[in-house]
C-alpha positions as CSV (number, residue, x, y, z in Angstrom):
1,X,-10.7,-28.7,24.9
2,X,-8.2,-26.7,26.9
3,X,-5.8,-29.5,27.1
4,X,-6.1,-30.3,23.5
5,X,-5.7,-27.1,22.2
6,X,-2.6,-26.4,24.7
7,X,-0.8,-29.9,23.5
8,X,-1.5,-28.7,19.4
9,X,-0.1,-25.3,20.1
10,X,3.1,-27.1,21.9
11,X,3.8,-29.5,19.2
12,X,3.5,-26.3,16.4
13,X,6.4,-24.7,18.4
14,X,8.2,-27.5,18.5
15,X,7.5,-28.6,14.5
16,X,8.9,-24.6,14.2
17,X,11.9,-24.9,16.0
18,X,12.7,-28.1,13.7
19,X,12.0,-26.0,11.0
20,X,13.6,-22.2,12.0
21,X,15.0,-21.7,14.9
22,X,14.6,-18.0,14.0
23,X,10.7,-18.0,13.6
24,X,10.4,-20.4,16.8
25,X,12.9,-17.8,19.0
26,X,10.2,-15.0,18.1
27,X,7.0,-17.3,18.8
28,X,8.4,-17.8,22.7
29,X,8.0,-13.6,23.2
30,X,4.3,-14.1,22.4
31,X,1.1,-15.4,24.4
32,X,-0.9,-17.0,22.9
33,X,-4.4,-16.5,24.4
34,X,-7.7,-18.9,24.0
35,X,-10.6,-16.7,23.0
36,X,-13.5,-17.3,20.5
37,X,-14.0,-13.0,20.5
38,X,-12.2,-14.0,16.9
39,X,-13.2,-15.6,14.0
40,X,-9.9,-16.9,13.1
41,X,-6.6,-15.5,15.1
42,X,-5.7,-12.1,15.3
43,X,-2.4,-9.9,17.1
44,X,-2.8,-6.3,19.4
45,X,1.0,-6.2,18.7
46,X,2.0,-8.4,21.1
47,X,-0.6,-11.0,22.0
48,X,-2.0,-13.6,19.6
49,X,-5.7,-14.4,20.5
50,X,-7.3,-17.6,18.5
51,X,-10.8,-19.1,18.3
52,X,-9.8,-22.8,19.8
53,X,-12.3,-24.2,17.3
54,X,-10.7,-22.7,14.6
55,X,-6.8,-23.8,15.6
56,X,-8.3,-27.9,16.0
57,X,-9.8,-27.6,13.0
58,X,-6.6,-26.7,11.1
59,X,-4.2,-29.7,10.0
60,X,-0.6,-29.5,11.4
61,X,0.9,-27.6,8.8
62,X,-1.7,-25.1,8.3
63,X,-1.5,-24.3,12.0
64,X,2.0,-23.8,12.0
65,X,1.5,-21.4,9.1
66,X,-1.4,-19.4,10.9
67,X,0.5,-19.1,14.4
68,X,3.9,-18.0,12.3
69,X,1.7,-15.6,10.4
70,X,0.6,-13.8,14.0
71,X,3.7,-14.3,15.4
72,X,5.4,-12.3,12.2
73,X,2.9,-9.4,12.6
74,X,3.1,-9.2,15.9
75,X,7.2,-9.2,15.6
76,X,7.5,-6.8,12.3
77,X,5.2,-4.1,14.3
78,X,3.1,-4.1,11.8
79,X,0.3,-3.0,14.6
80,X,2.0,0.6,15.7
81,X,3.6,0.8,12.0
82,X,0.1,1.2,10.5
83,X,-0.5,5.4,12.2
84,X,-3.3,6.7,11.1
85,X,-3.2,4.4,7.8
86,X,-7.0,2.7,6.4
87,X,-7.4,-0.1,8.9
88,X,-8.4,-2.3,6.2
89,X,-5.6,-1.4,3.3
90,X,-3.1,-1.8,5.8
91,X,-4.0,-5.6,7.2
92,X,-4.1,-6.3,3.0
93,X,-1.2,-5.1,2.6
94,X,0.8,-6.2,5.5
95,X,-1.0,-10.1,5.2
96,X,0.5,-10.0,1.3
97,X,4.0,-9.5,3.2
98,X,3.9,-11.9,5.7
99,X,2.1,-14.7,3.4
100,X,5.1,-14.1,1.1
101,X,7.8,-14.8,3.6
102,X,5.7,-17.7,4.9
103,X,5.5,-19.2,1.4
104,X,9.0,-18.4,0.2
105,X,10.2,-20.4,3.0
106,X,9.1,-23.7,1.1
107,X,7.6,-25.7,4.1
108,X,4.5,-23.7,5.4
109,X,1.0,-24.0,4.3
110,X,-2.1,-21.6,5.1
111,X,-5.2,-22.3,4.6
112,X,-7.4,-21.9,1.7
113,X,-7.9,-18.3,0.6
114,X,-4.9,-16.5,2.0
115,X,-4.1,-13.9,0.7
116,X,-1.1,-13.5,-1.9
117,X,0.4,-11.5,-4.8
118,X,4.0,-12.4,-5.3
119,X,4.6,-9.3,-8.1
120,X,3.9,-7.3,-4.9
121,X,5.3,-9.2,-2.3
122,X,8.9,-8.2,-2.5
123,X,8.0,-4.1,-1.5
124,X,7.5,-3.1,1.7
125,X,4.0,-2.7,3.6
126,X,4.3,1.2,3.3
127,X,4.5,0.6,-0.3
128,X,2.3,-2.2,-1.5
129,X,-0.6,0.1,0.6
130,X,0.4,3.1,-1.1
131,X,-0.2,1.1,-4.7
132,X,-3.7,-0.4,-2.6
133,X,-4.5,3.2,-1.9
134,X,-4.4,4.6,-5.5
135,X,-7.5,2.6,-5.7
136,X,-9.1,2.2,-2.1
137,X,-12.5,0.8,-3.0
138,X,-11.5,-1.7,-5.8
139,X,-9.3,-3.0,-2.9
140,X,-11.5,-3.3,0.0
141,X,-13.6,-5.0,-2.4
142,X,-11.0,-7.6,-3.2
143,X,-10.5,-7.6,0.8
144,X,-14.0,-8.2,1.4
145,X,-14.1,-11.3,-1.6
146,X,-11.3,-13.3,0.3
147,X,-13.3,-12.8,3.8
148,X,-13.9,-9.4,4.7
149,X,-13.9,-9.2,8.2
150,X,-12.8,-12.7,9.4
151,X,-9.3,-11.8,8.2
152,X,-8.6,-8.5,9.9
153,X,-5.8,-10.0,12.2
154,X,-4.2,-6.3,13.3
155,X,-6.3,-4.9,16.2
156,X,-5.4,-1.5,18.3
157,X,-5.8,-1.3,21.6
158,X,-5.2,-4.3,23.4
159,X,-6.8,-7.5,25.1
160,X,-10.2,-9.2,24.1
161,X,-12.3,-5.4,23.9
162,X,-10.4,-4.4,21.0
163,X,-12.1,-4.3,18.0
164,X,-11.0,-5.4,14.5
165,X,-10.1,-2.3,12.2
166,X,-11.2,0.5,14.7
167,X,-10.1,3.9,13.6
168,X,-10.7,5.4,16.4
169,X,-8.3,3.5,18.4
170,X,-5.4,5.2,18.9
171,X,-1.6,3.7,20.1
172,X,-0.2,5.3,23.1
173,X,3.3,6.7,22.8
174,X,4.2,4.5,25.7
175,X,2.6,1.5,24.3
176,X,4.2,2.4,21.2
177,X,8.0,2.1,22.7
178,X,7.2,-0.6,24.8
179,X,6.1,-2.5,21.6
180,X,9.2,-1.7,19.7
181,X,11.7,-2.9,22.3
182,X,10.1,-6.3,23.3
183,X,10.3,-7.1,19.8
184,X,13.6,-5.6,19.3
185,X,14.8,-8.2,21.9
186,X,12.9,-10.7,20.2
187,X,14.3,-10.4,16.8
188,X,18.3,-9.8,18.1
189,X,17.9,-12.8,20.1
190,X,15.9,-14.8,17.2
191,X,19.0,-13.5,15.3
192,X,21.9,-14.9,17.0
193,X,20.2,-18.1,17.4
194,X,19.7,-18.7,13.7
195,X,23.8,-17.6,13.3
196,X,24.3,-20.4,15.8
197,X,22.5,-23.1,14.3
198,X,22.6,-25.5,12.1
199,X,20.8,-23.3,9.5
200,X,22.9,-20.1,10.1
201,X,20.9,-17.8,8.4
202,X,17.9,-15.2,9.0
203,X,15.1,-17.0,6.8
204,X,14.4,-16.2,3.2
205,X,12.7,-13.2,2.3
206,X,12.9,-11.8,6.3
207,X,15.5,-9.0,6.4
208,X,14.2,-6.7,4.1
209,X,10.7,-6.5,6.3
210,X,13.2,-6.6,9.0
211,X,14.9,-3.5,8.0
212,X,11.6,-2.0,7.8
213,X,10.6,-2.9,11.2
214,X,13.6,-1.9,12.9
215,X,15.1,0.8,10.8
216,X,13.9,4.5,10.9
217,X,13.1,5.8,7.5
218,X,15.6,8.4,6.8
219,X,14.3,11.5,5.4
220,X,14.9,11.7,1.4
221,X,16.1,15.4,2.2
222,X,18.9,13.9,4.3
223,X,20.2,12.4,1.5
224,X,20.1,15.5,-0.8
225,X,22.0,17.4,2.0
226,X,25.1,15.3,1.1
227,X,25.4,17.2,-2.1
228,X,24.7,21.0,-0.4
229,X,27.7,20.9,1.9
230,X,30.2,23.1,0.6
231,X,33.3,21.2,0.5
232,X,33.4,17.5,1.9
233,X,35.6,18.5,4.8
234,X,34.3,21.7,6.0
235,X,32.9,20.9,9.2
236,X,32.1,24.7,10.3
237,X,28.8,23.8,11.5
238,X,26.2,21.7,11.8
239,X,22.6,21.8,10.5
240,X,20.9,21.3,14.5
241,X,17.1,20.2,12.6
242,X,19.1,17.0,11.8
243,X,21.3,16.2,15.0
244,X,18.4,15.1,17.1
245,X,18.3,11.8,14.0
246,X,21.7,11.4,14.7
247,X,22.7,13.0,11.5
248,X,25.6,15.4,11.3
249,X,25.2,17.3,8.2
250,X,27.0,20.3,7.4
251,X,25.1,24.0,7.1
252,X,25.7,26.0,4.2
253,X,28.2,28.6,3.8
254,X,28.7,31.4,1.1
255,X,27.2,31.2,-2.0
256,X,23.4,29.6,-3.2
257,X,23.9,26.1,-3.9
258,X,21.3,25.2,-7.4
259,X,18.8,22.5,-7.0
260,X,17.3,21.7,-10.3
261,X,13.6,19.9,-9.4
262,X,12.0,17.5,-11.6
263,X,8.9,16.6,-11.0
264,X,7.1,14.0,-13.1
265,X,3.7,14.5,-14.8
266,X,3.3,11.7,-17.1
267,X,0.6,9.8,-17.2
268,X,1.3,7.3,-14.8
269,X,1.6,10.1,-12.0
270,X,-2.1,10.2,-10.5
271,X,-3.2,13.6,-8.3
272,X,-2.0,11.7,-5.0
273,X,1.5,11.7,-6.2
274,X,1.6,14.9,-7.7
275,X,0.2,16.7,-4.5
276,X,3.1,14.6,-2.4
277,X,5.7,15.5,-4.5
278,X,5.0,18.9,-4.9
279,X,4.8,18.9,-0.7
280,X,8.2,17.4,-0.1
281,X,9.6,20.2,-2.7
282,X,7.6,23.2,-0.5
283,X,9.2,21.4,2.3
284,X,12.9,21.7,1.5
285,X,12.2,25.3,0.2
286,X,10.7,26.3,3.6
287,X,13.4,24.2,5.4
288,X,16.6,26.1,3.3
289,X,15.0,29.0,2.0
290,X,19.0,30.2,0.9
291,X,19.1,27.9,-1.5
292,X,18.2,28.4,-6.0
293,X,15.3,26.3,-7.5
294,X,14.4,25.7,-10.6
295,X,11.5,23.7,-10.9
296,X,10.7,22.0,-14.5
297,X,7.1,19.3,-15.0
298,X,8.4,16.7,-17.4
299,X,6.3,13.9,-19.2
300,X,7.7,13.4,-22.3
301,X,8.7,16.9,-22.5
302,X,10.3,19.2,-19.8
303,X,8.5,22.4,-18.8
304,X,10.0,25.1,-17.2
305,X,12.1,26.4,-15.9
306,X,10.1,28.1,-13.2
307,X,12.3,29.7,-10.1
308,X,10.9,29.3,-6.8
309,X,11.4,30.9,-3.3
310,X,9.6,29.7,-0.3
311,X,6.7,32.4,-0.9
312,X,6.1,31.4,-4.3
313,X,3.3,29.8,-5.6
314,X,3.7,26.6,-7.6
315,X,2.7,27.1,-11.4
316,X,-0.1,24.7,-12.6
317,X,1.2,21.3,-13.8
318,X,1.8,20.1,-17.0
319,X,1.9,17.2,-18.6
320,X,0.4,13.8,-18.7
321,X,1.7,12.4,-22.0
322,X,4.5,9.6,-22.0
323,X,7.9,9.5,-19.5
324,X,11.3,10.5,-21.0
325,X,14.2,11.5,-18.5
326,X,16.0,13.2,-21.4
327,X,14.4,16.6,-22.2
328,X,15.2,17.3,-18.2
329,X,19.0,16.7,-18.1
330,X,19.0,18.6,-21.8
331,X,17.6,21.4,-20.5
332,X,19.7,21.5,-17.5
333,X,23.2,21.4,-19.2
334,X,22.1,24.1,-21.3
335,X,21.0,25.9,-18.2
336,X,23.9,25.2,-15.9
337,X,27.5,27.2,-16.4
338,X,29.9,24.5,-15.4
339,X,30.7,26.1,-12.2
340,X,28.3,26.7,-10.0
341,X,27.4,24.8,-7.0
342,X,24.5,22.0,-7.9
343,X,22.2,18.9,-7.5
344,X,19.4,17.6,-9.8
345,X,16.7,16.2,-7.7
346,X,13.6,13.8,-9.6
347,X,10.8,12.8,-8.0
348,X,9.1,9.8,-10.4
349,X,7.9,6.9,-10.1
350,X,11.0,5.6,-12.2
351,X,9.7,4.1,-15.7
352,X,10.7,5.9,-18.6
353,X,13.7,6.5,-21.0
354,X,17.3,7.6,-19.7
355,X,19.8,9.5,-21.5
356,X,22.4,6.8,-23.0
357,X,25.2,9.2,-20.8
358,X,25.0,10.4,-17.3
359,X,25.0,13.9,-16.6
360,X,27.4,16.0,-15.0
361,X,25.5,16.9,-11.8
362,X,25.8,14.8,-9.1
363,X,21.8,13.1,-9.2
364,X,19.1,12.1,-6.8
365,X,16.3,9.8,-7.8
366,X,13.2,10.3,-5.1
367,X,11.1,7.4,-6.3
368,X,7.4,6.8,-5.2
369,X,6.2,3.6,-3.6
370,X,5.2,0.6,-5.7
371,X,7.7,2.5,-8.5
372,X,11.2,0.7,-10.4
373,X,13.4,-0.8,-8.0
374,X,16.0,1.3,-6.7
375,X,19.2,-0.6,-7.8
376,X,17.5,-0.3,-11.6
377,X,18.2,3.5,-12.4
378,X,21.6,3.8,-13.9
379,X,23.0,6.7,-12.4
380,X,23.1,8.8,-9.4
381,X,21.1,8.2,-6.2
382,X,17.7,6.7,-5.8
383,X,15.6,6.8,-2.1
384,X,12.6,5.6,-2.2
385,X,9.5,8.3,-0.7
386,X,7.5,6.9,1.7
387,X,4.4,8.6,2.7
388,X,2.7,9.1,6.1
């Protein structure tokens, strides 16, 4: 069985180097180890472990989906990426990634019952298990439906002893960096091969998990800082809590720069939200406590404005009706003198009704995962928040 299941593996690689040099470049910086520990096949980040019985019972292209789908977890760190996320809302999620980008590809098959949702297929991991985490248990339960257990491919730890799911394992730092620069090789190298070939491209539907992977999240802060500096040119100083990211953002000089908060409370804003958003706001406040806030709820309506200092308690919410961006940007022309330094910040999850005319103030959108898509808000700046 050895031998058999040795000569199927070889011929997958070769069928995916036919295919994508790309995916077959990143299958070469795996092992692929025989054990029947698994039901099915299953990644510790780096090593792809598969029940033999299962892999010769799979037709060729089915096994050349299943190996690709390790591969691509194992390559996409989706193992260290997942912290101290649910075990099990994280494997959904990241499986709904990686079956998409298998899929999209057009000559791939998996086997019967893997797991798909193409409206949710196009966002991030981070996001689509933020949207699975607004309702945990209905989830699982769809989790458990298409296999429960038998499909939990991400395992901590490493080797054979690792368990599927188990929360208590925990990712060395070590193991963590040693993870992210094997595959960081992998993917440069899987890179210029694909340029070089007859194919030339990175595959369909890769580089925005790619970016993920291999791209830190920048702070959503960061990005309002652009609009704090005092004058574009001033470089006086530099704010030393953002040099260690490699960012070289000006501190503020002179006067109180105005930072008018939005924070939405419509209906489609659950508790989880709320609670995040109104942390990120405490945190820029604690951060810059120099700087003016005027914080205002806003469904439908905008209420407010209540000013806030670091020691200030945040008043109860309001809200909960419909989503209208208007009644904000009314309130703050009326409020704002023409002059003065300042930025409107709106955290949202992006649906709702904009002003026909963009306001004066420069604007940053902080969106929340599984919300619009970025490039859909017609004005200002939109990040997207991604939670720990």
């Amino acid at each position: 069985m050895t031998q058999d299941i040795q000569k199927l593996i070889s011929a997958s690689l070769i069928r995916l180097r036919t295919k994508s040099p790309f995916f077959a470049t990143l299958a070469l910086f795996a092992r692929f180890i025989n054990t029947p520990h698994y039901q099915t096949a299953a990644t510790d980040g780096k090593d792809i472990f598969y029940n033999p019985e299962f892999f010769l019972a799979l037709p060729p292209a089915q096994l050349d989906g299943v190996l690709l789908h390790e591969v691509l977890h194992a390559a996409l760190l989706h193992v260290p990426r997942r912290g101290v996320r649910d075990a099990i809302l994280w494997n959904f999620a990241a499986d709904i990634v990686i079956n998409g980008i298998i899929m999209q590809q057009g000559y791939f098959e998996l086997p019967a019952g893997g797991l798909r949702d193409q409206k949710l297929e196009h966002l991030s991991v981070e996001e689509i298990y933020e949207i699975f985490s607004k309702d945990a248990e209905k989830y699982k339960k769809m989790w458990e439906a298409a296999g429960g257990d038998g499909l939990s491919d991400l395992l901590e730890g490493s080797g054979e002893g690792s368990e599927e799911g188990d929360e208590n394992d925990s990712m060395s730092s070590a193991r963590r960096a040693a993870l992210e620069a094997h595959w960081r090789n992998a993917l440069q190298q899987a890179a210029v091969i694909a340029r070089s070939s007859k194919q030339g491209t990175i595959p369909a539907g890769i580089e925005r998990e790619l970016m993920n992977a291999t791209t830190p999240q920048i702070d959503w802060r960061s990005y309002l800082w652009r609009y704090l500096v005092q004058t574009p040119n001033d470089f006086t100083g530099f704010d030393r809590r953002f040099v260690g990211r490699g960012l070289y953002l000006e501190a503020l000089q002179g006067e109180s720069v105005i930072v008018y908060v939005a924070i939405d409370t419509s209906g489609s804003i659950g508790g989880r939200e709320l609670k995040l958003f109104l942390s990120e706001v405490s945190g820029i406040l604690r951060s810059y406590p120099h700087l003016k806030c005027e914080l205002y709820y806003v469904d439908a309506d905008a209420y407010g404005p209540y000013e806030l200092s670091p020691d200030s308690d945040f008043p109860k919410p309001e809200g909960g009706g419909g989503t209208s961006f208007i009644p904000f940007f009314d309130k703050v022309s009326e409020r704002w003198d023409g002059h003065a330094q300042a930025v409107c910040v709106y955290l949202t999850d992006g649906y709702g009704c904009f002003p026909e005319k963009a306001p004066q103030l420069p604007v940053l959108w902080v969106v929340t995962p599984g919300g619009m898509n970025l490039e859909q808000f017609p004005f200002g700046e939109s990040v997207r928040l991604l939670s720990a």
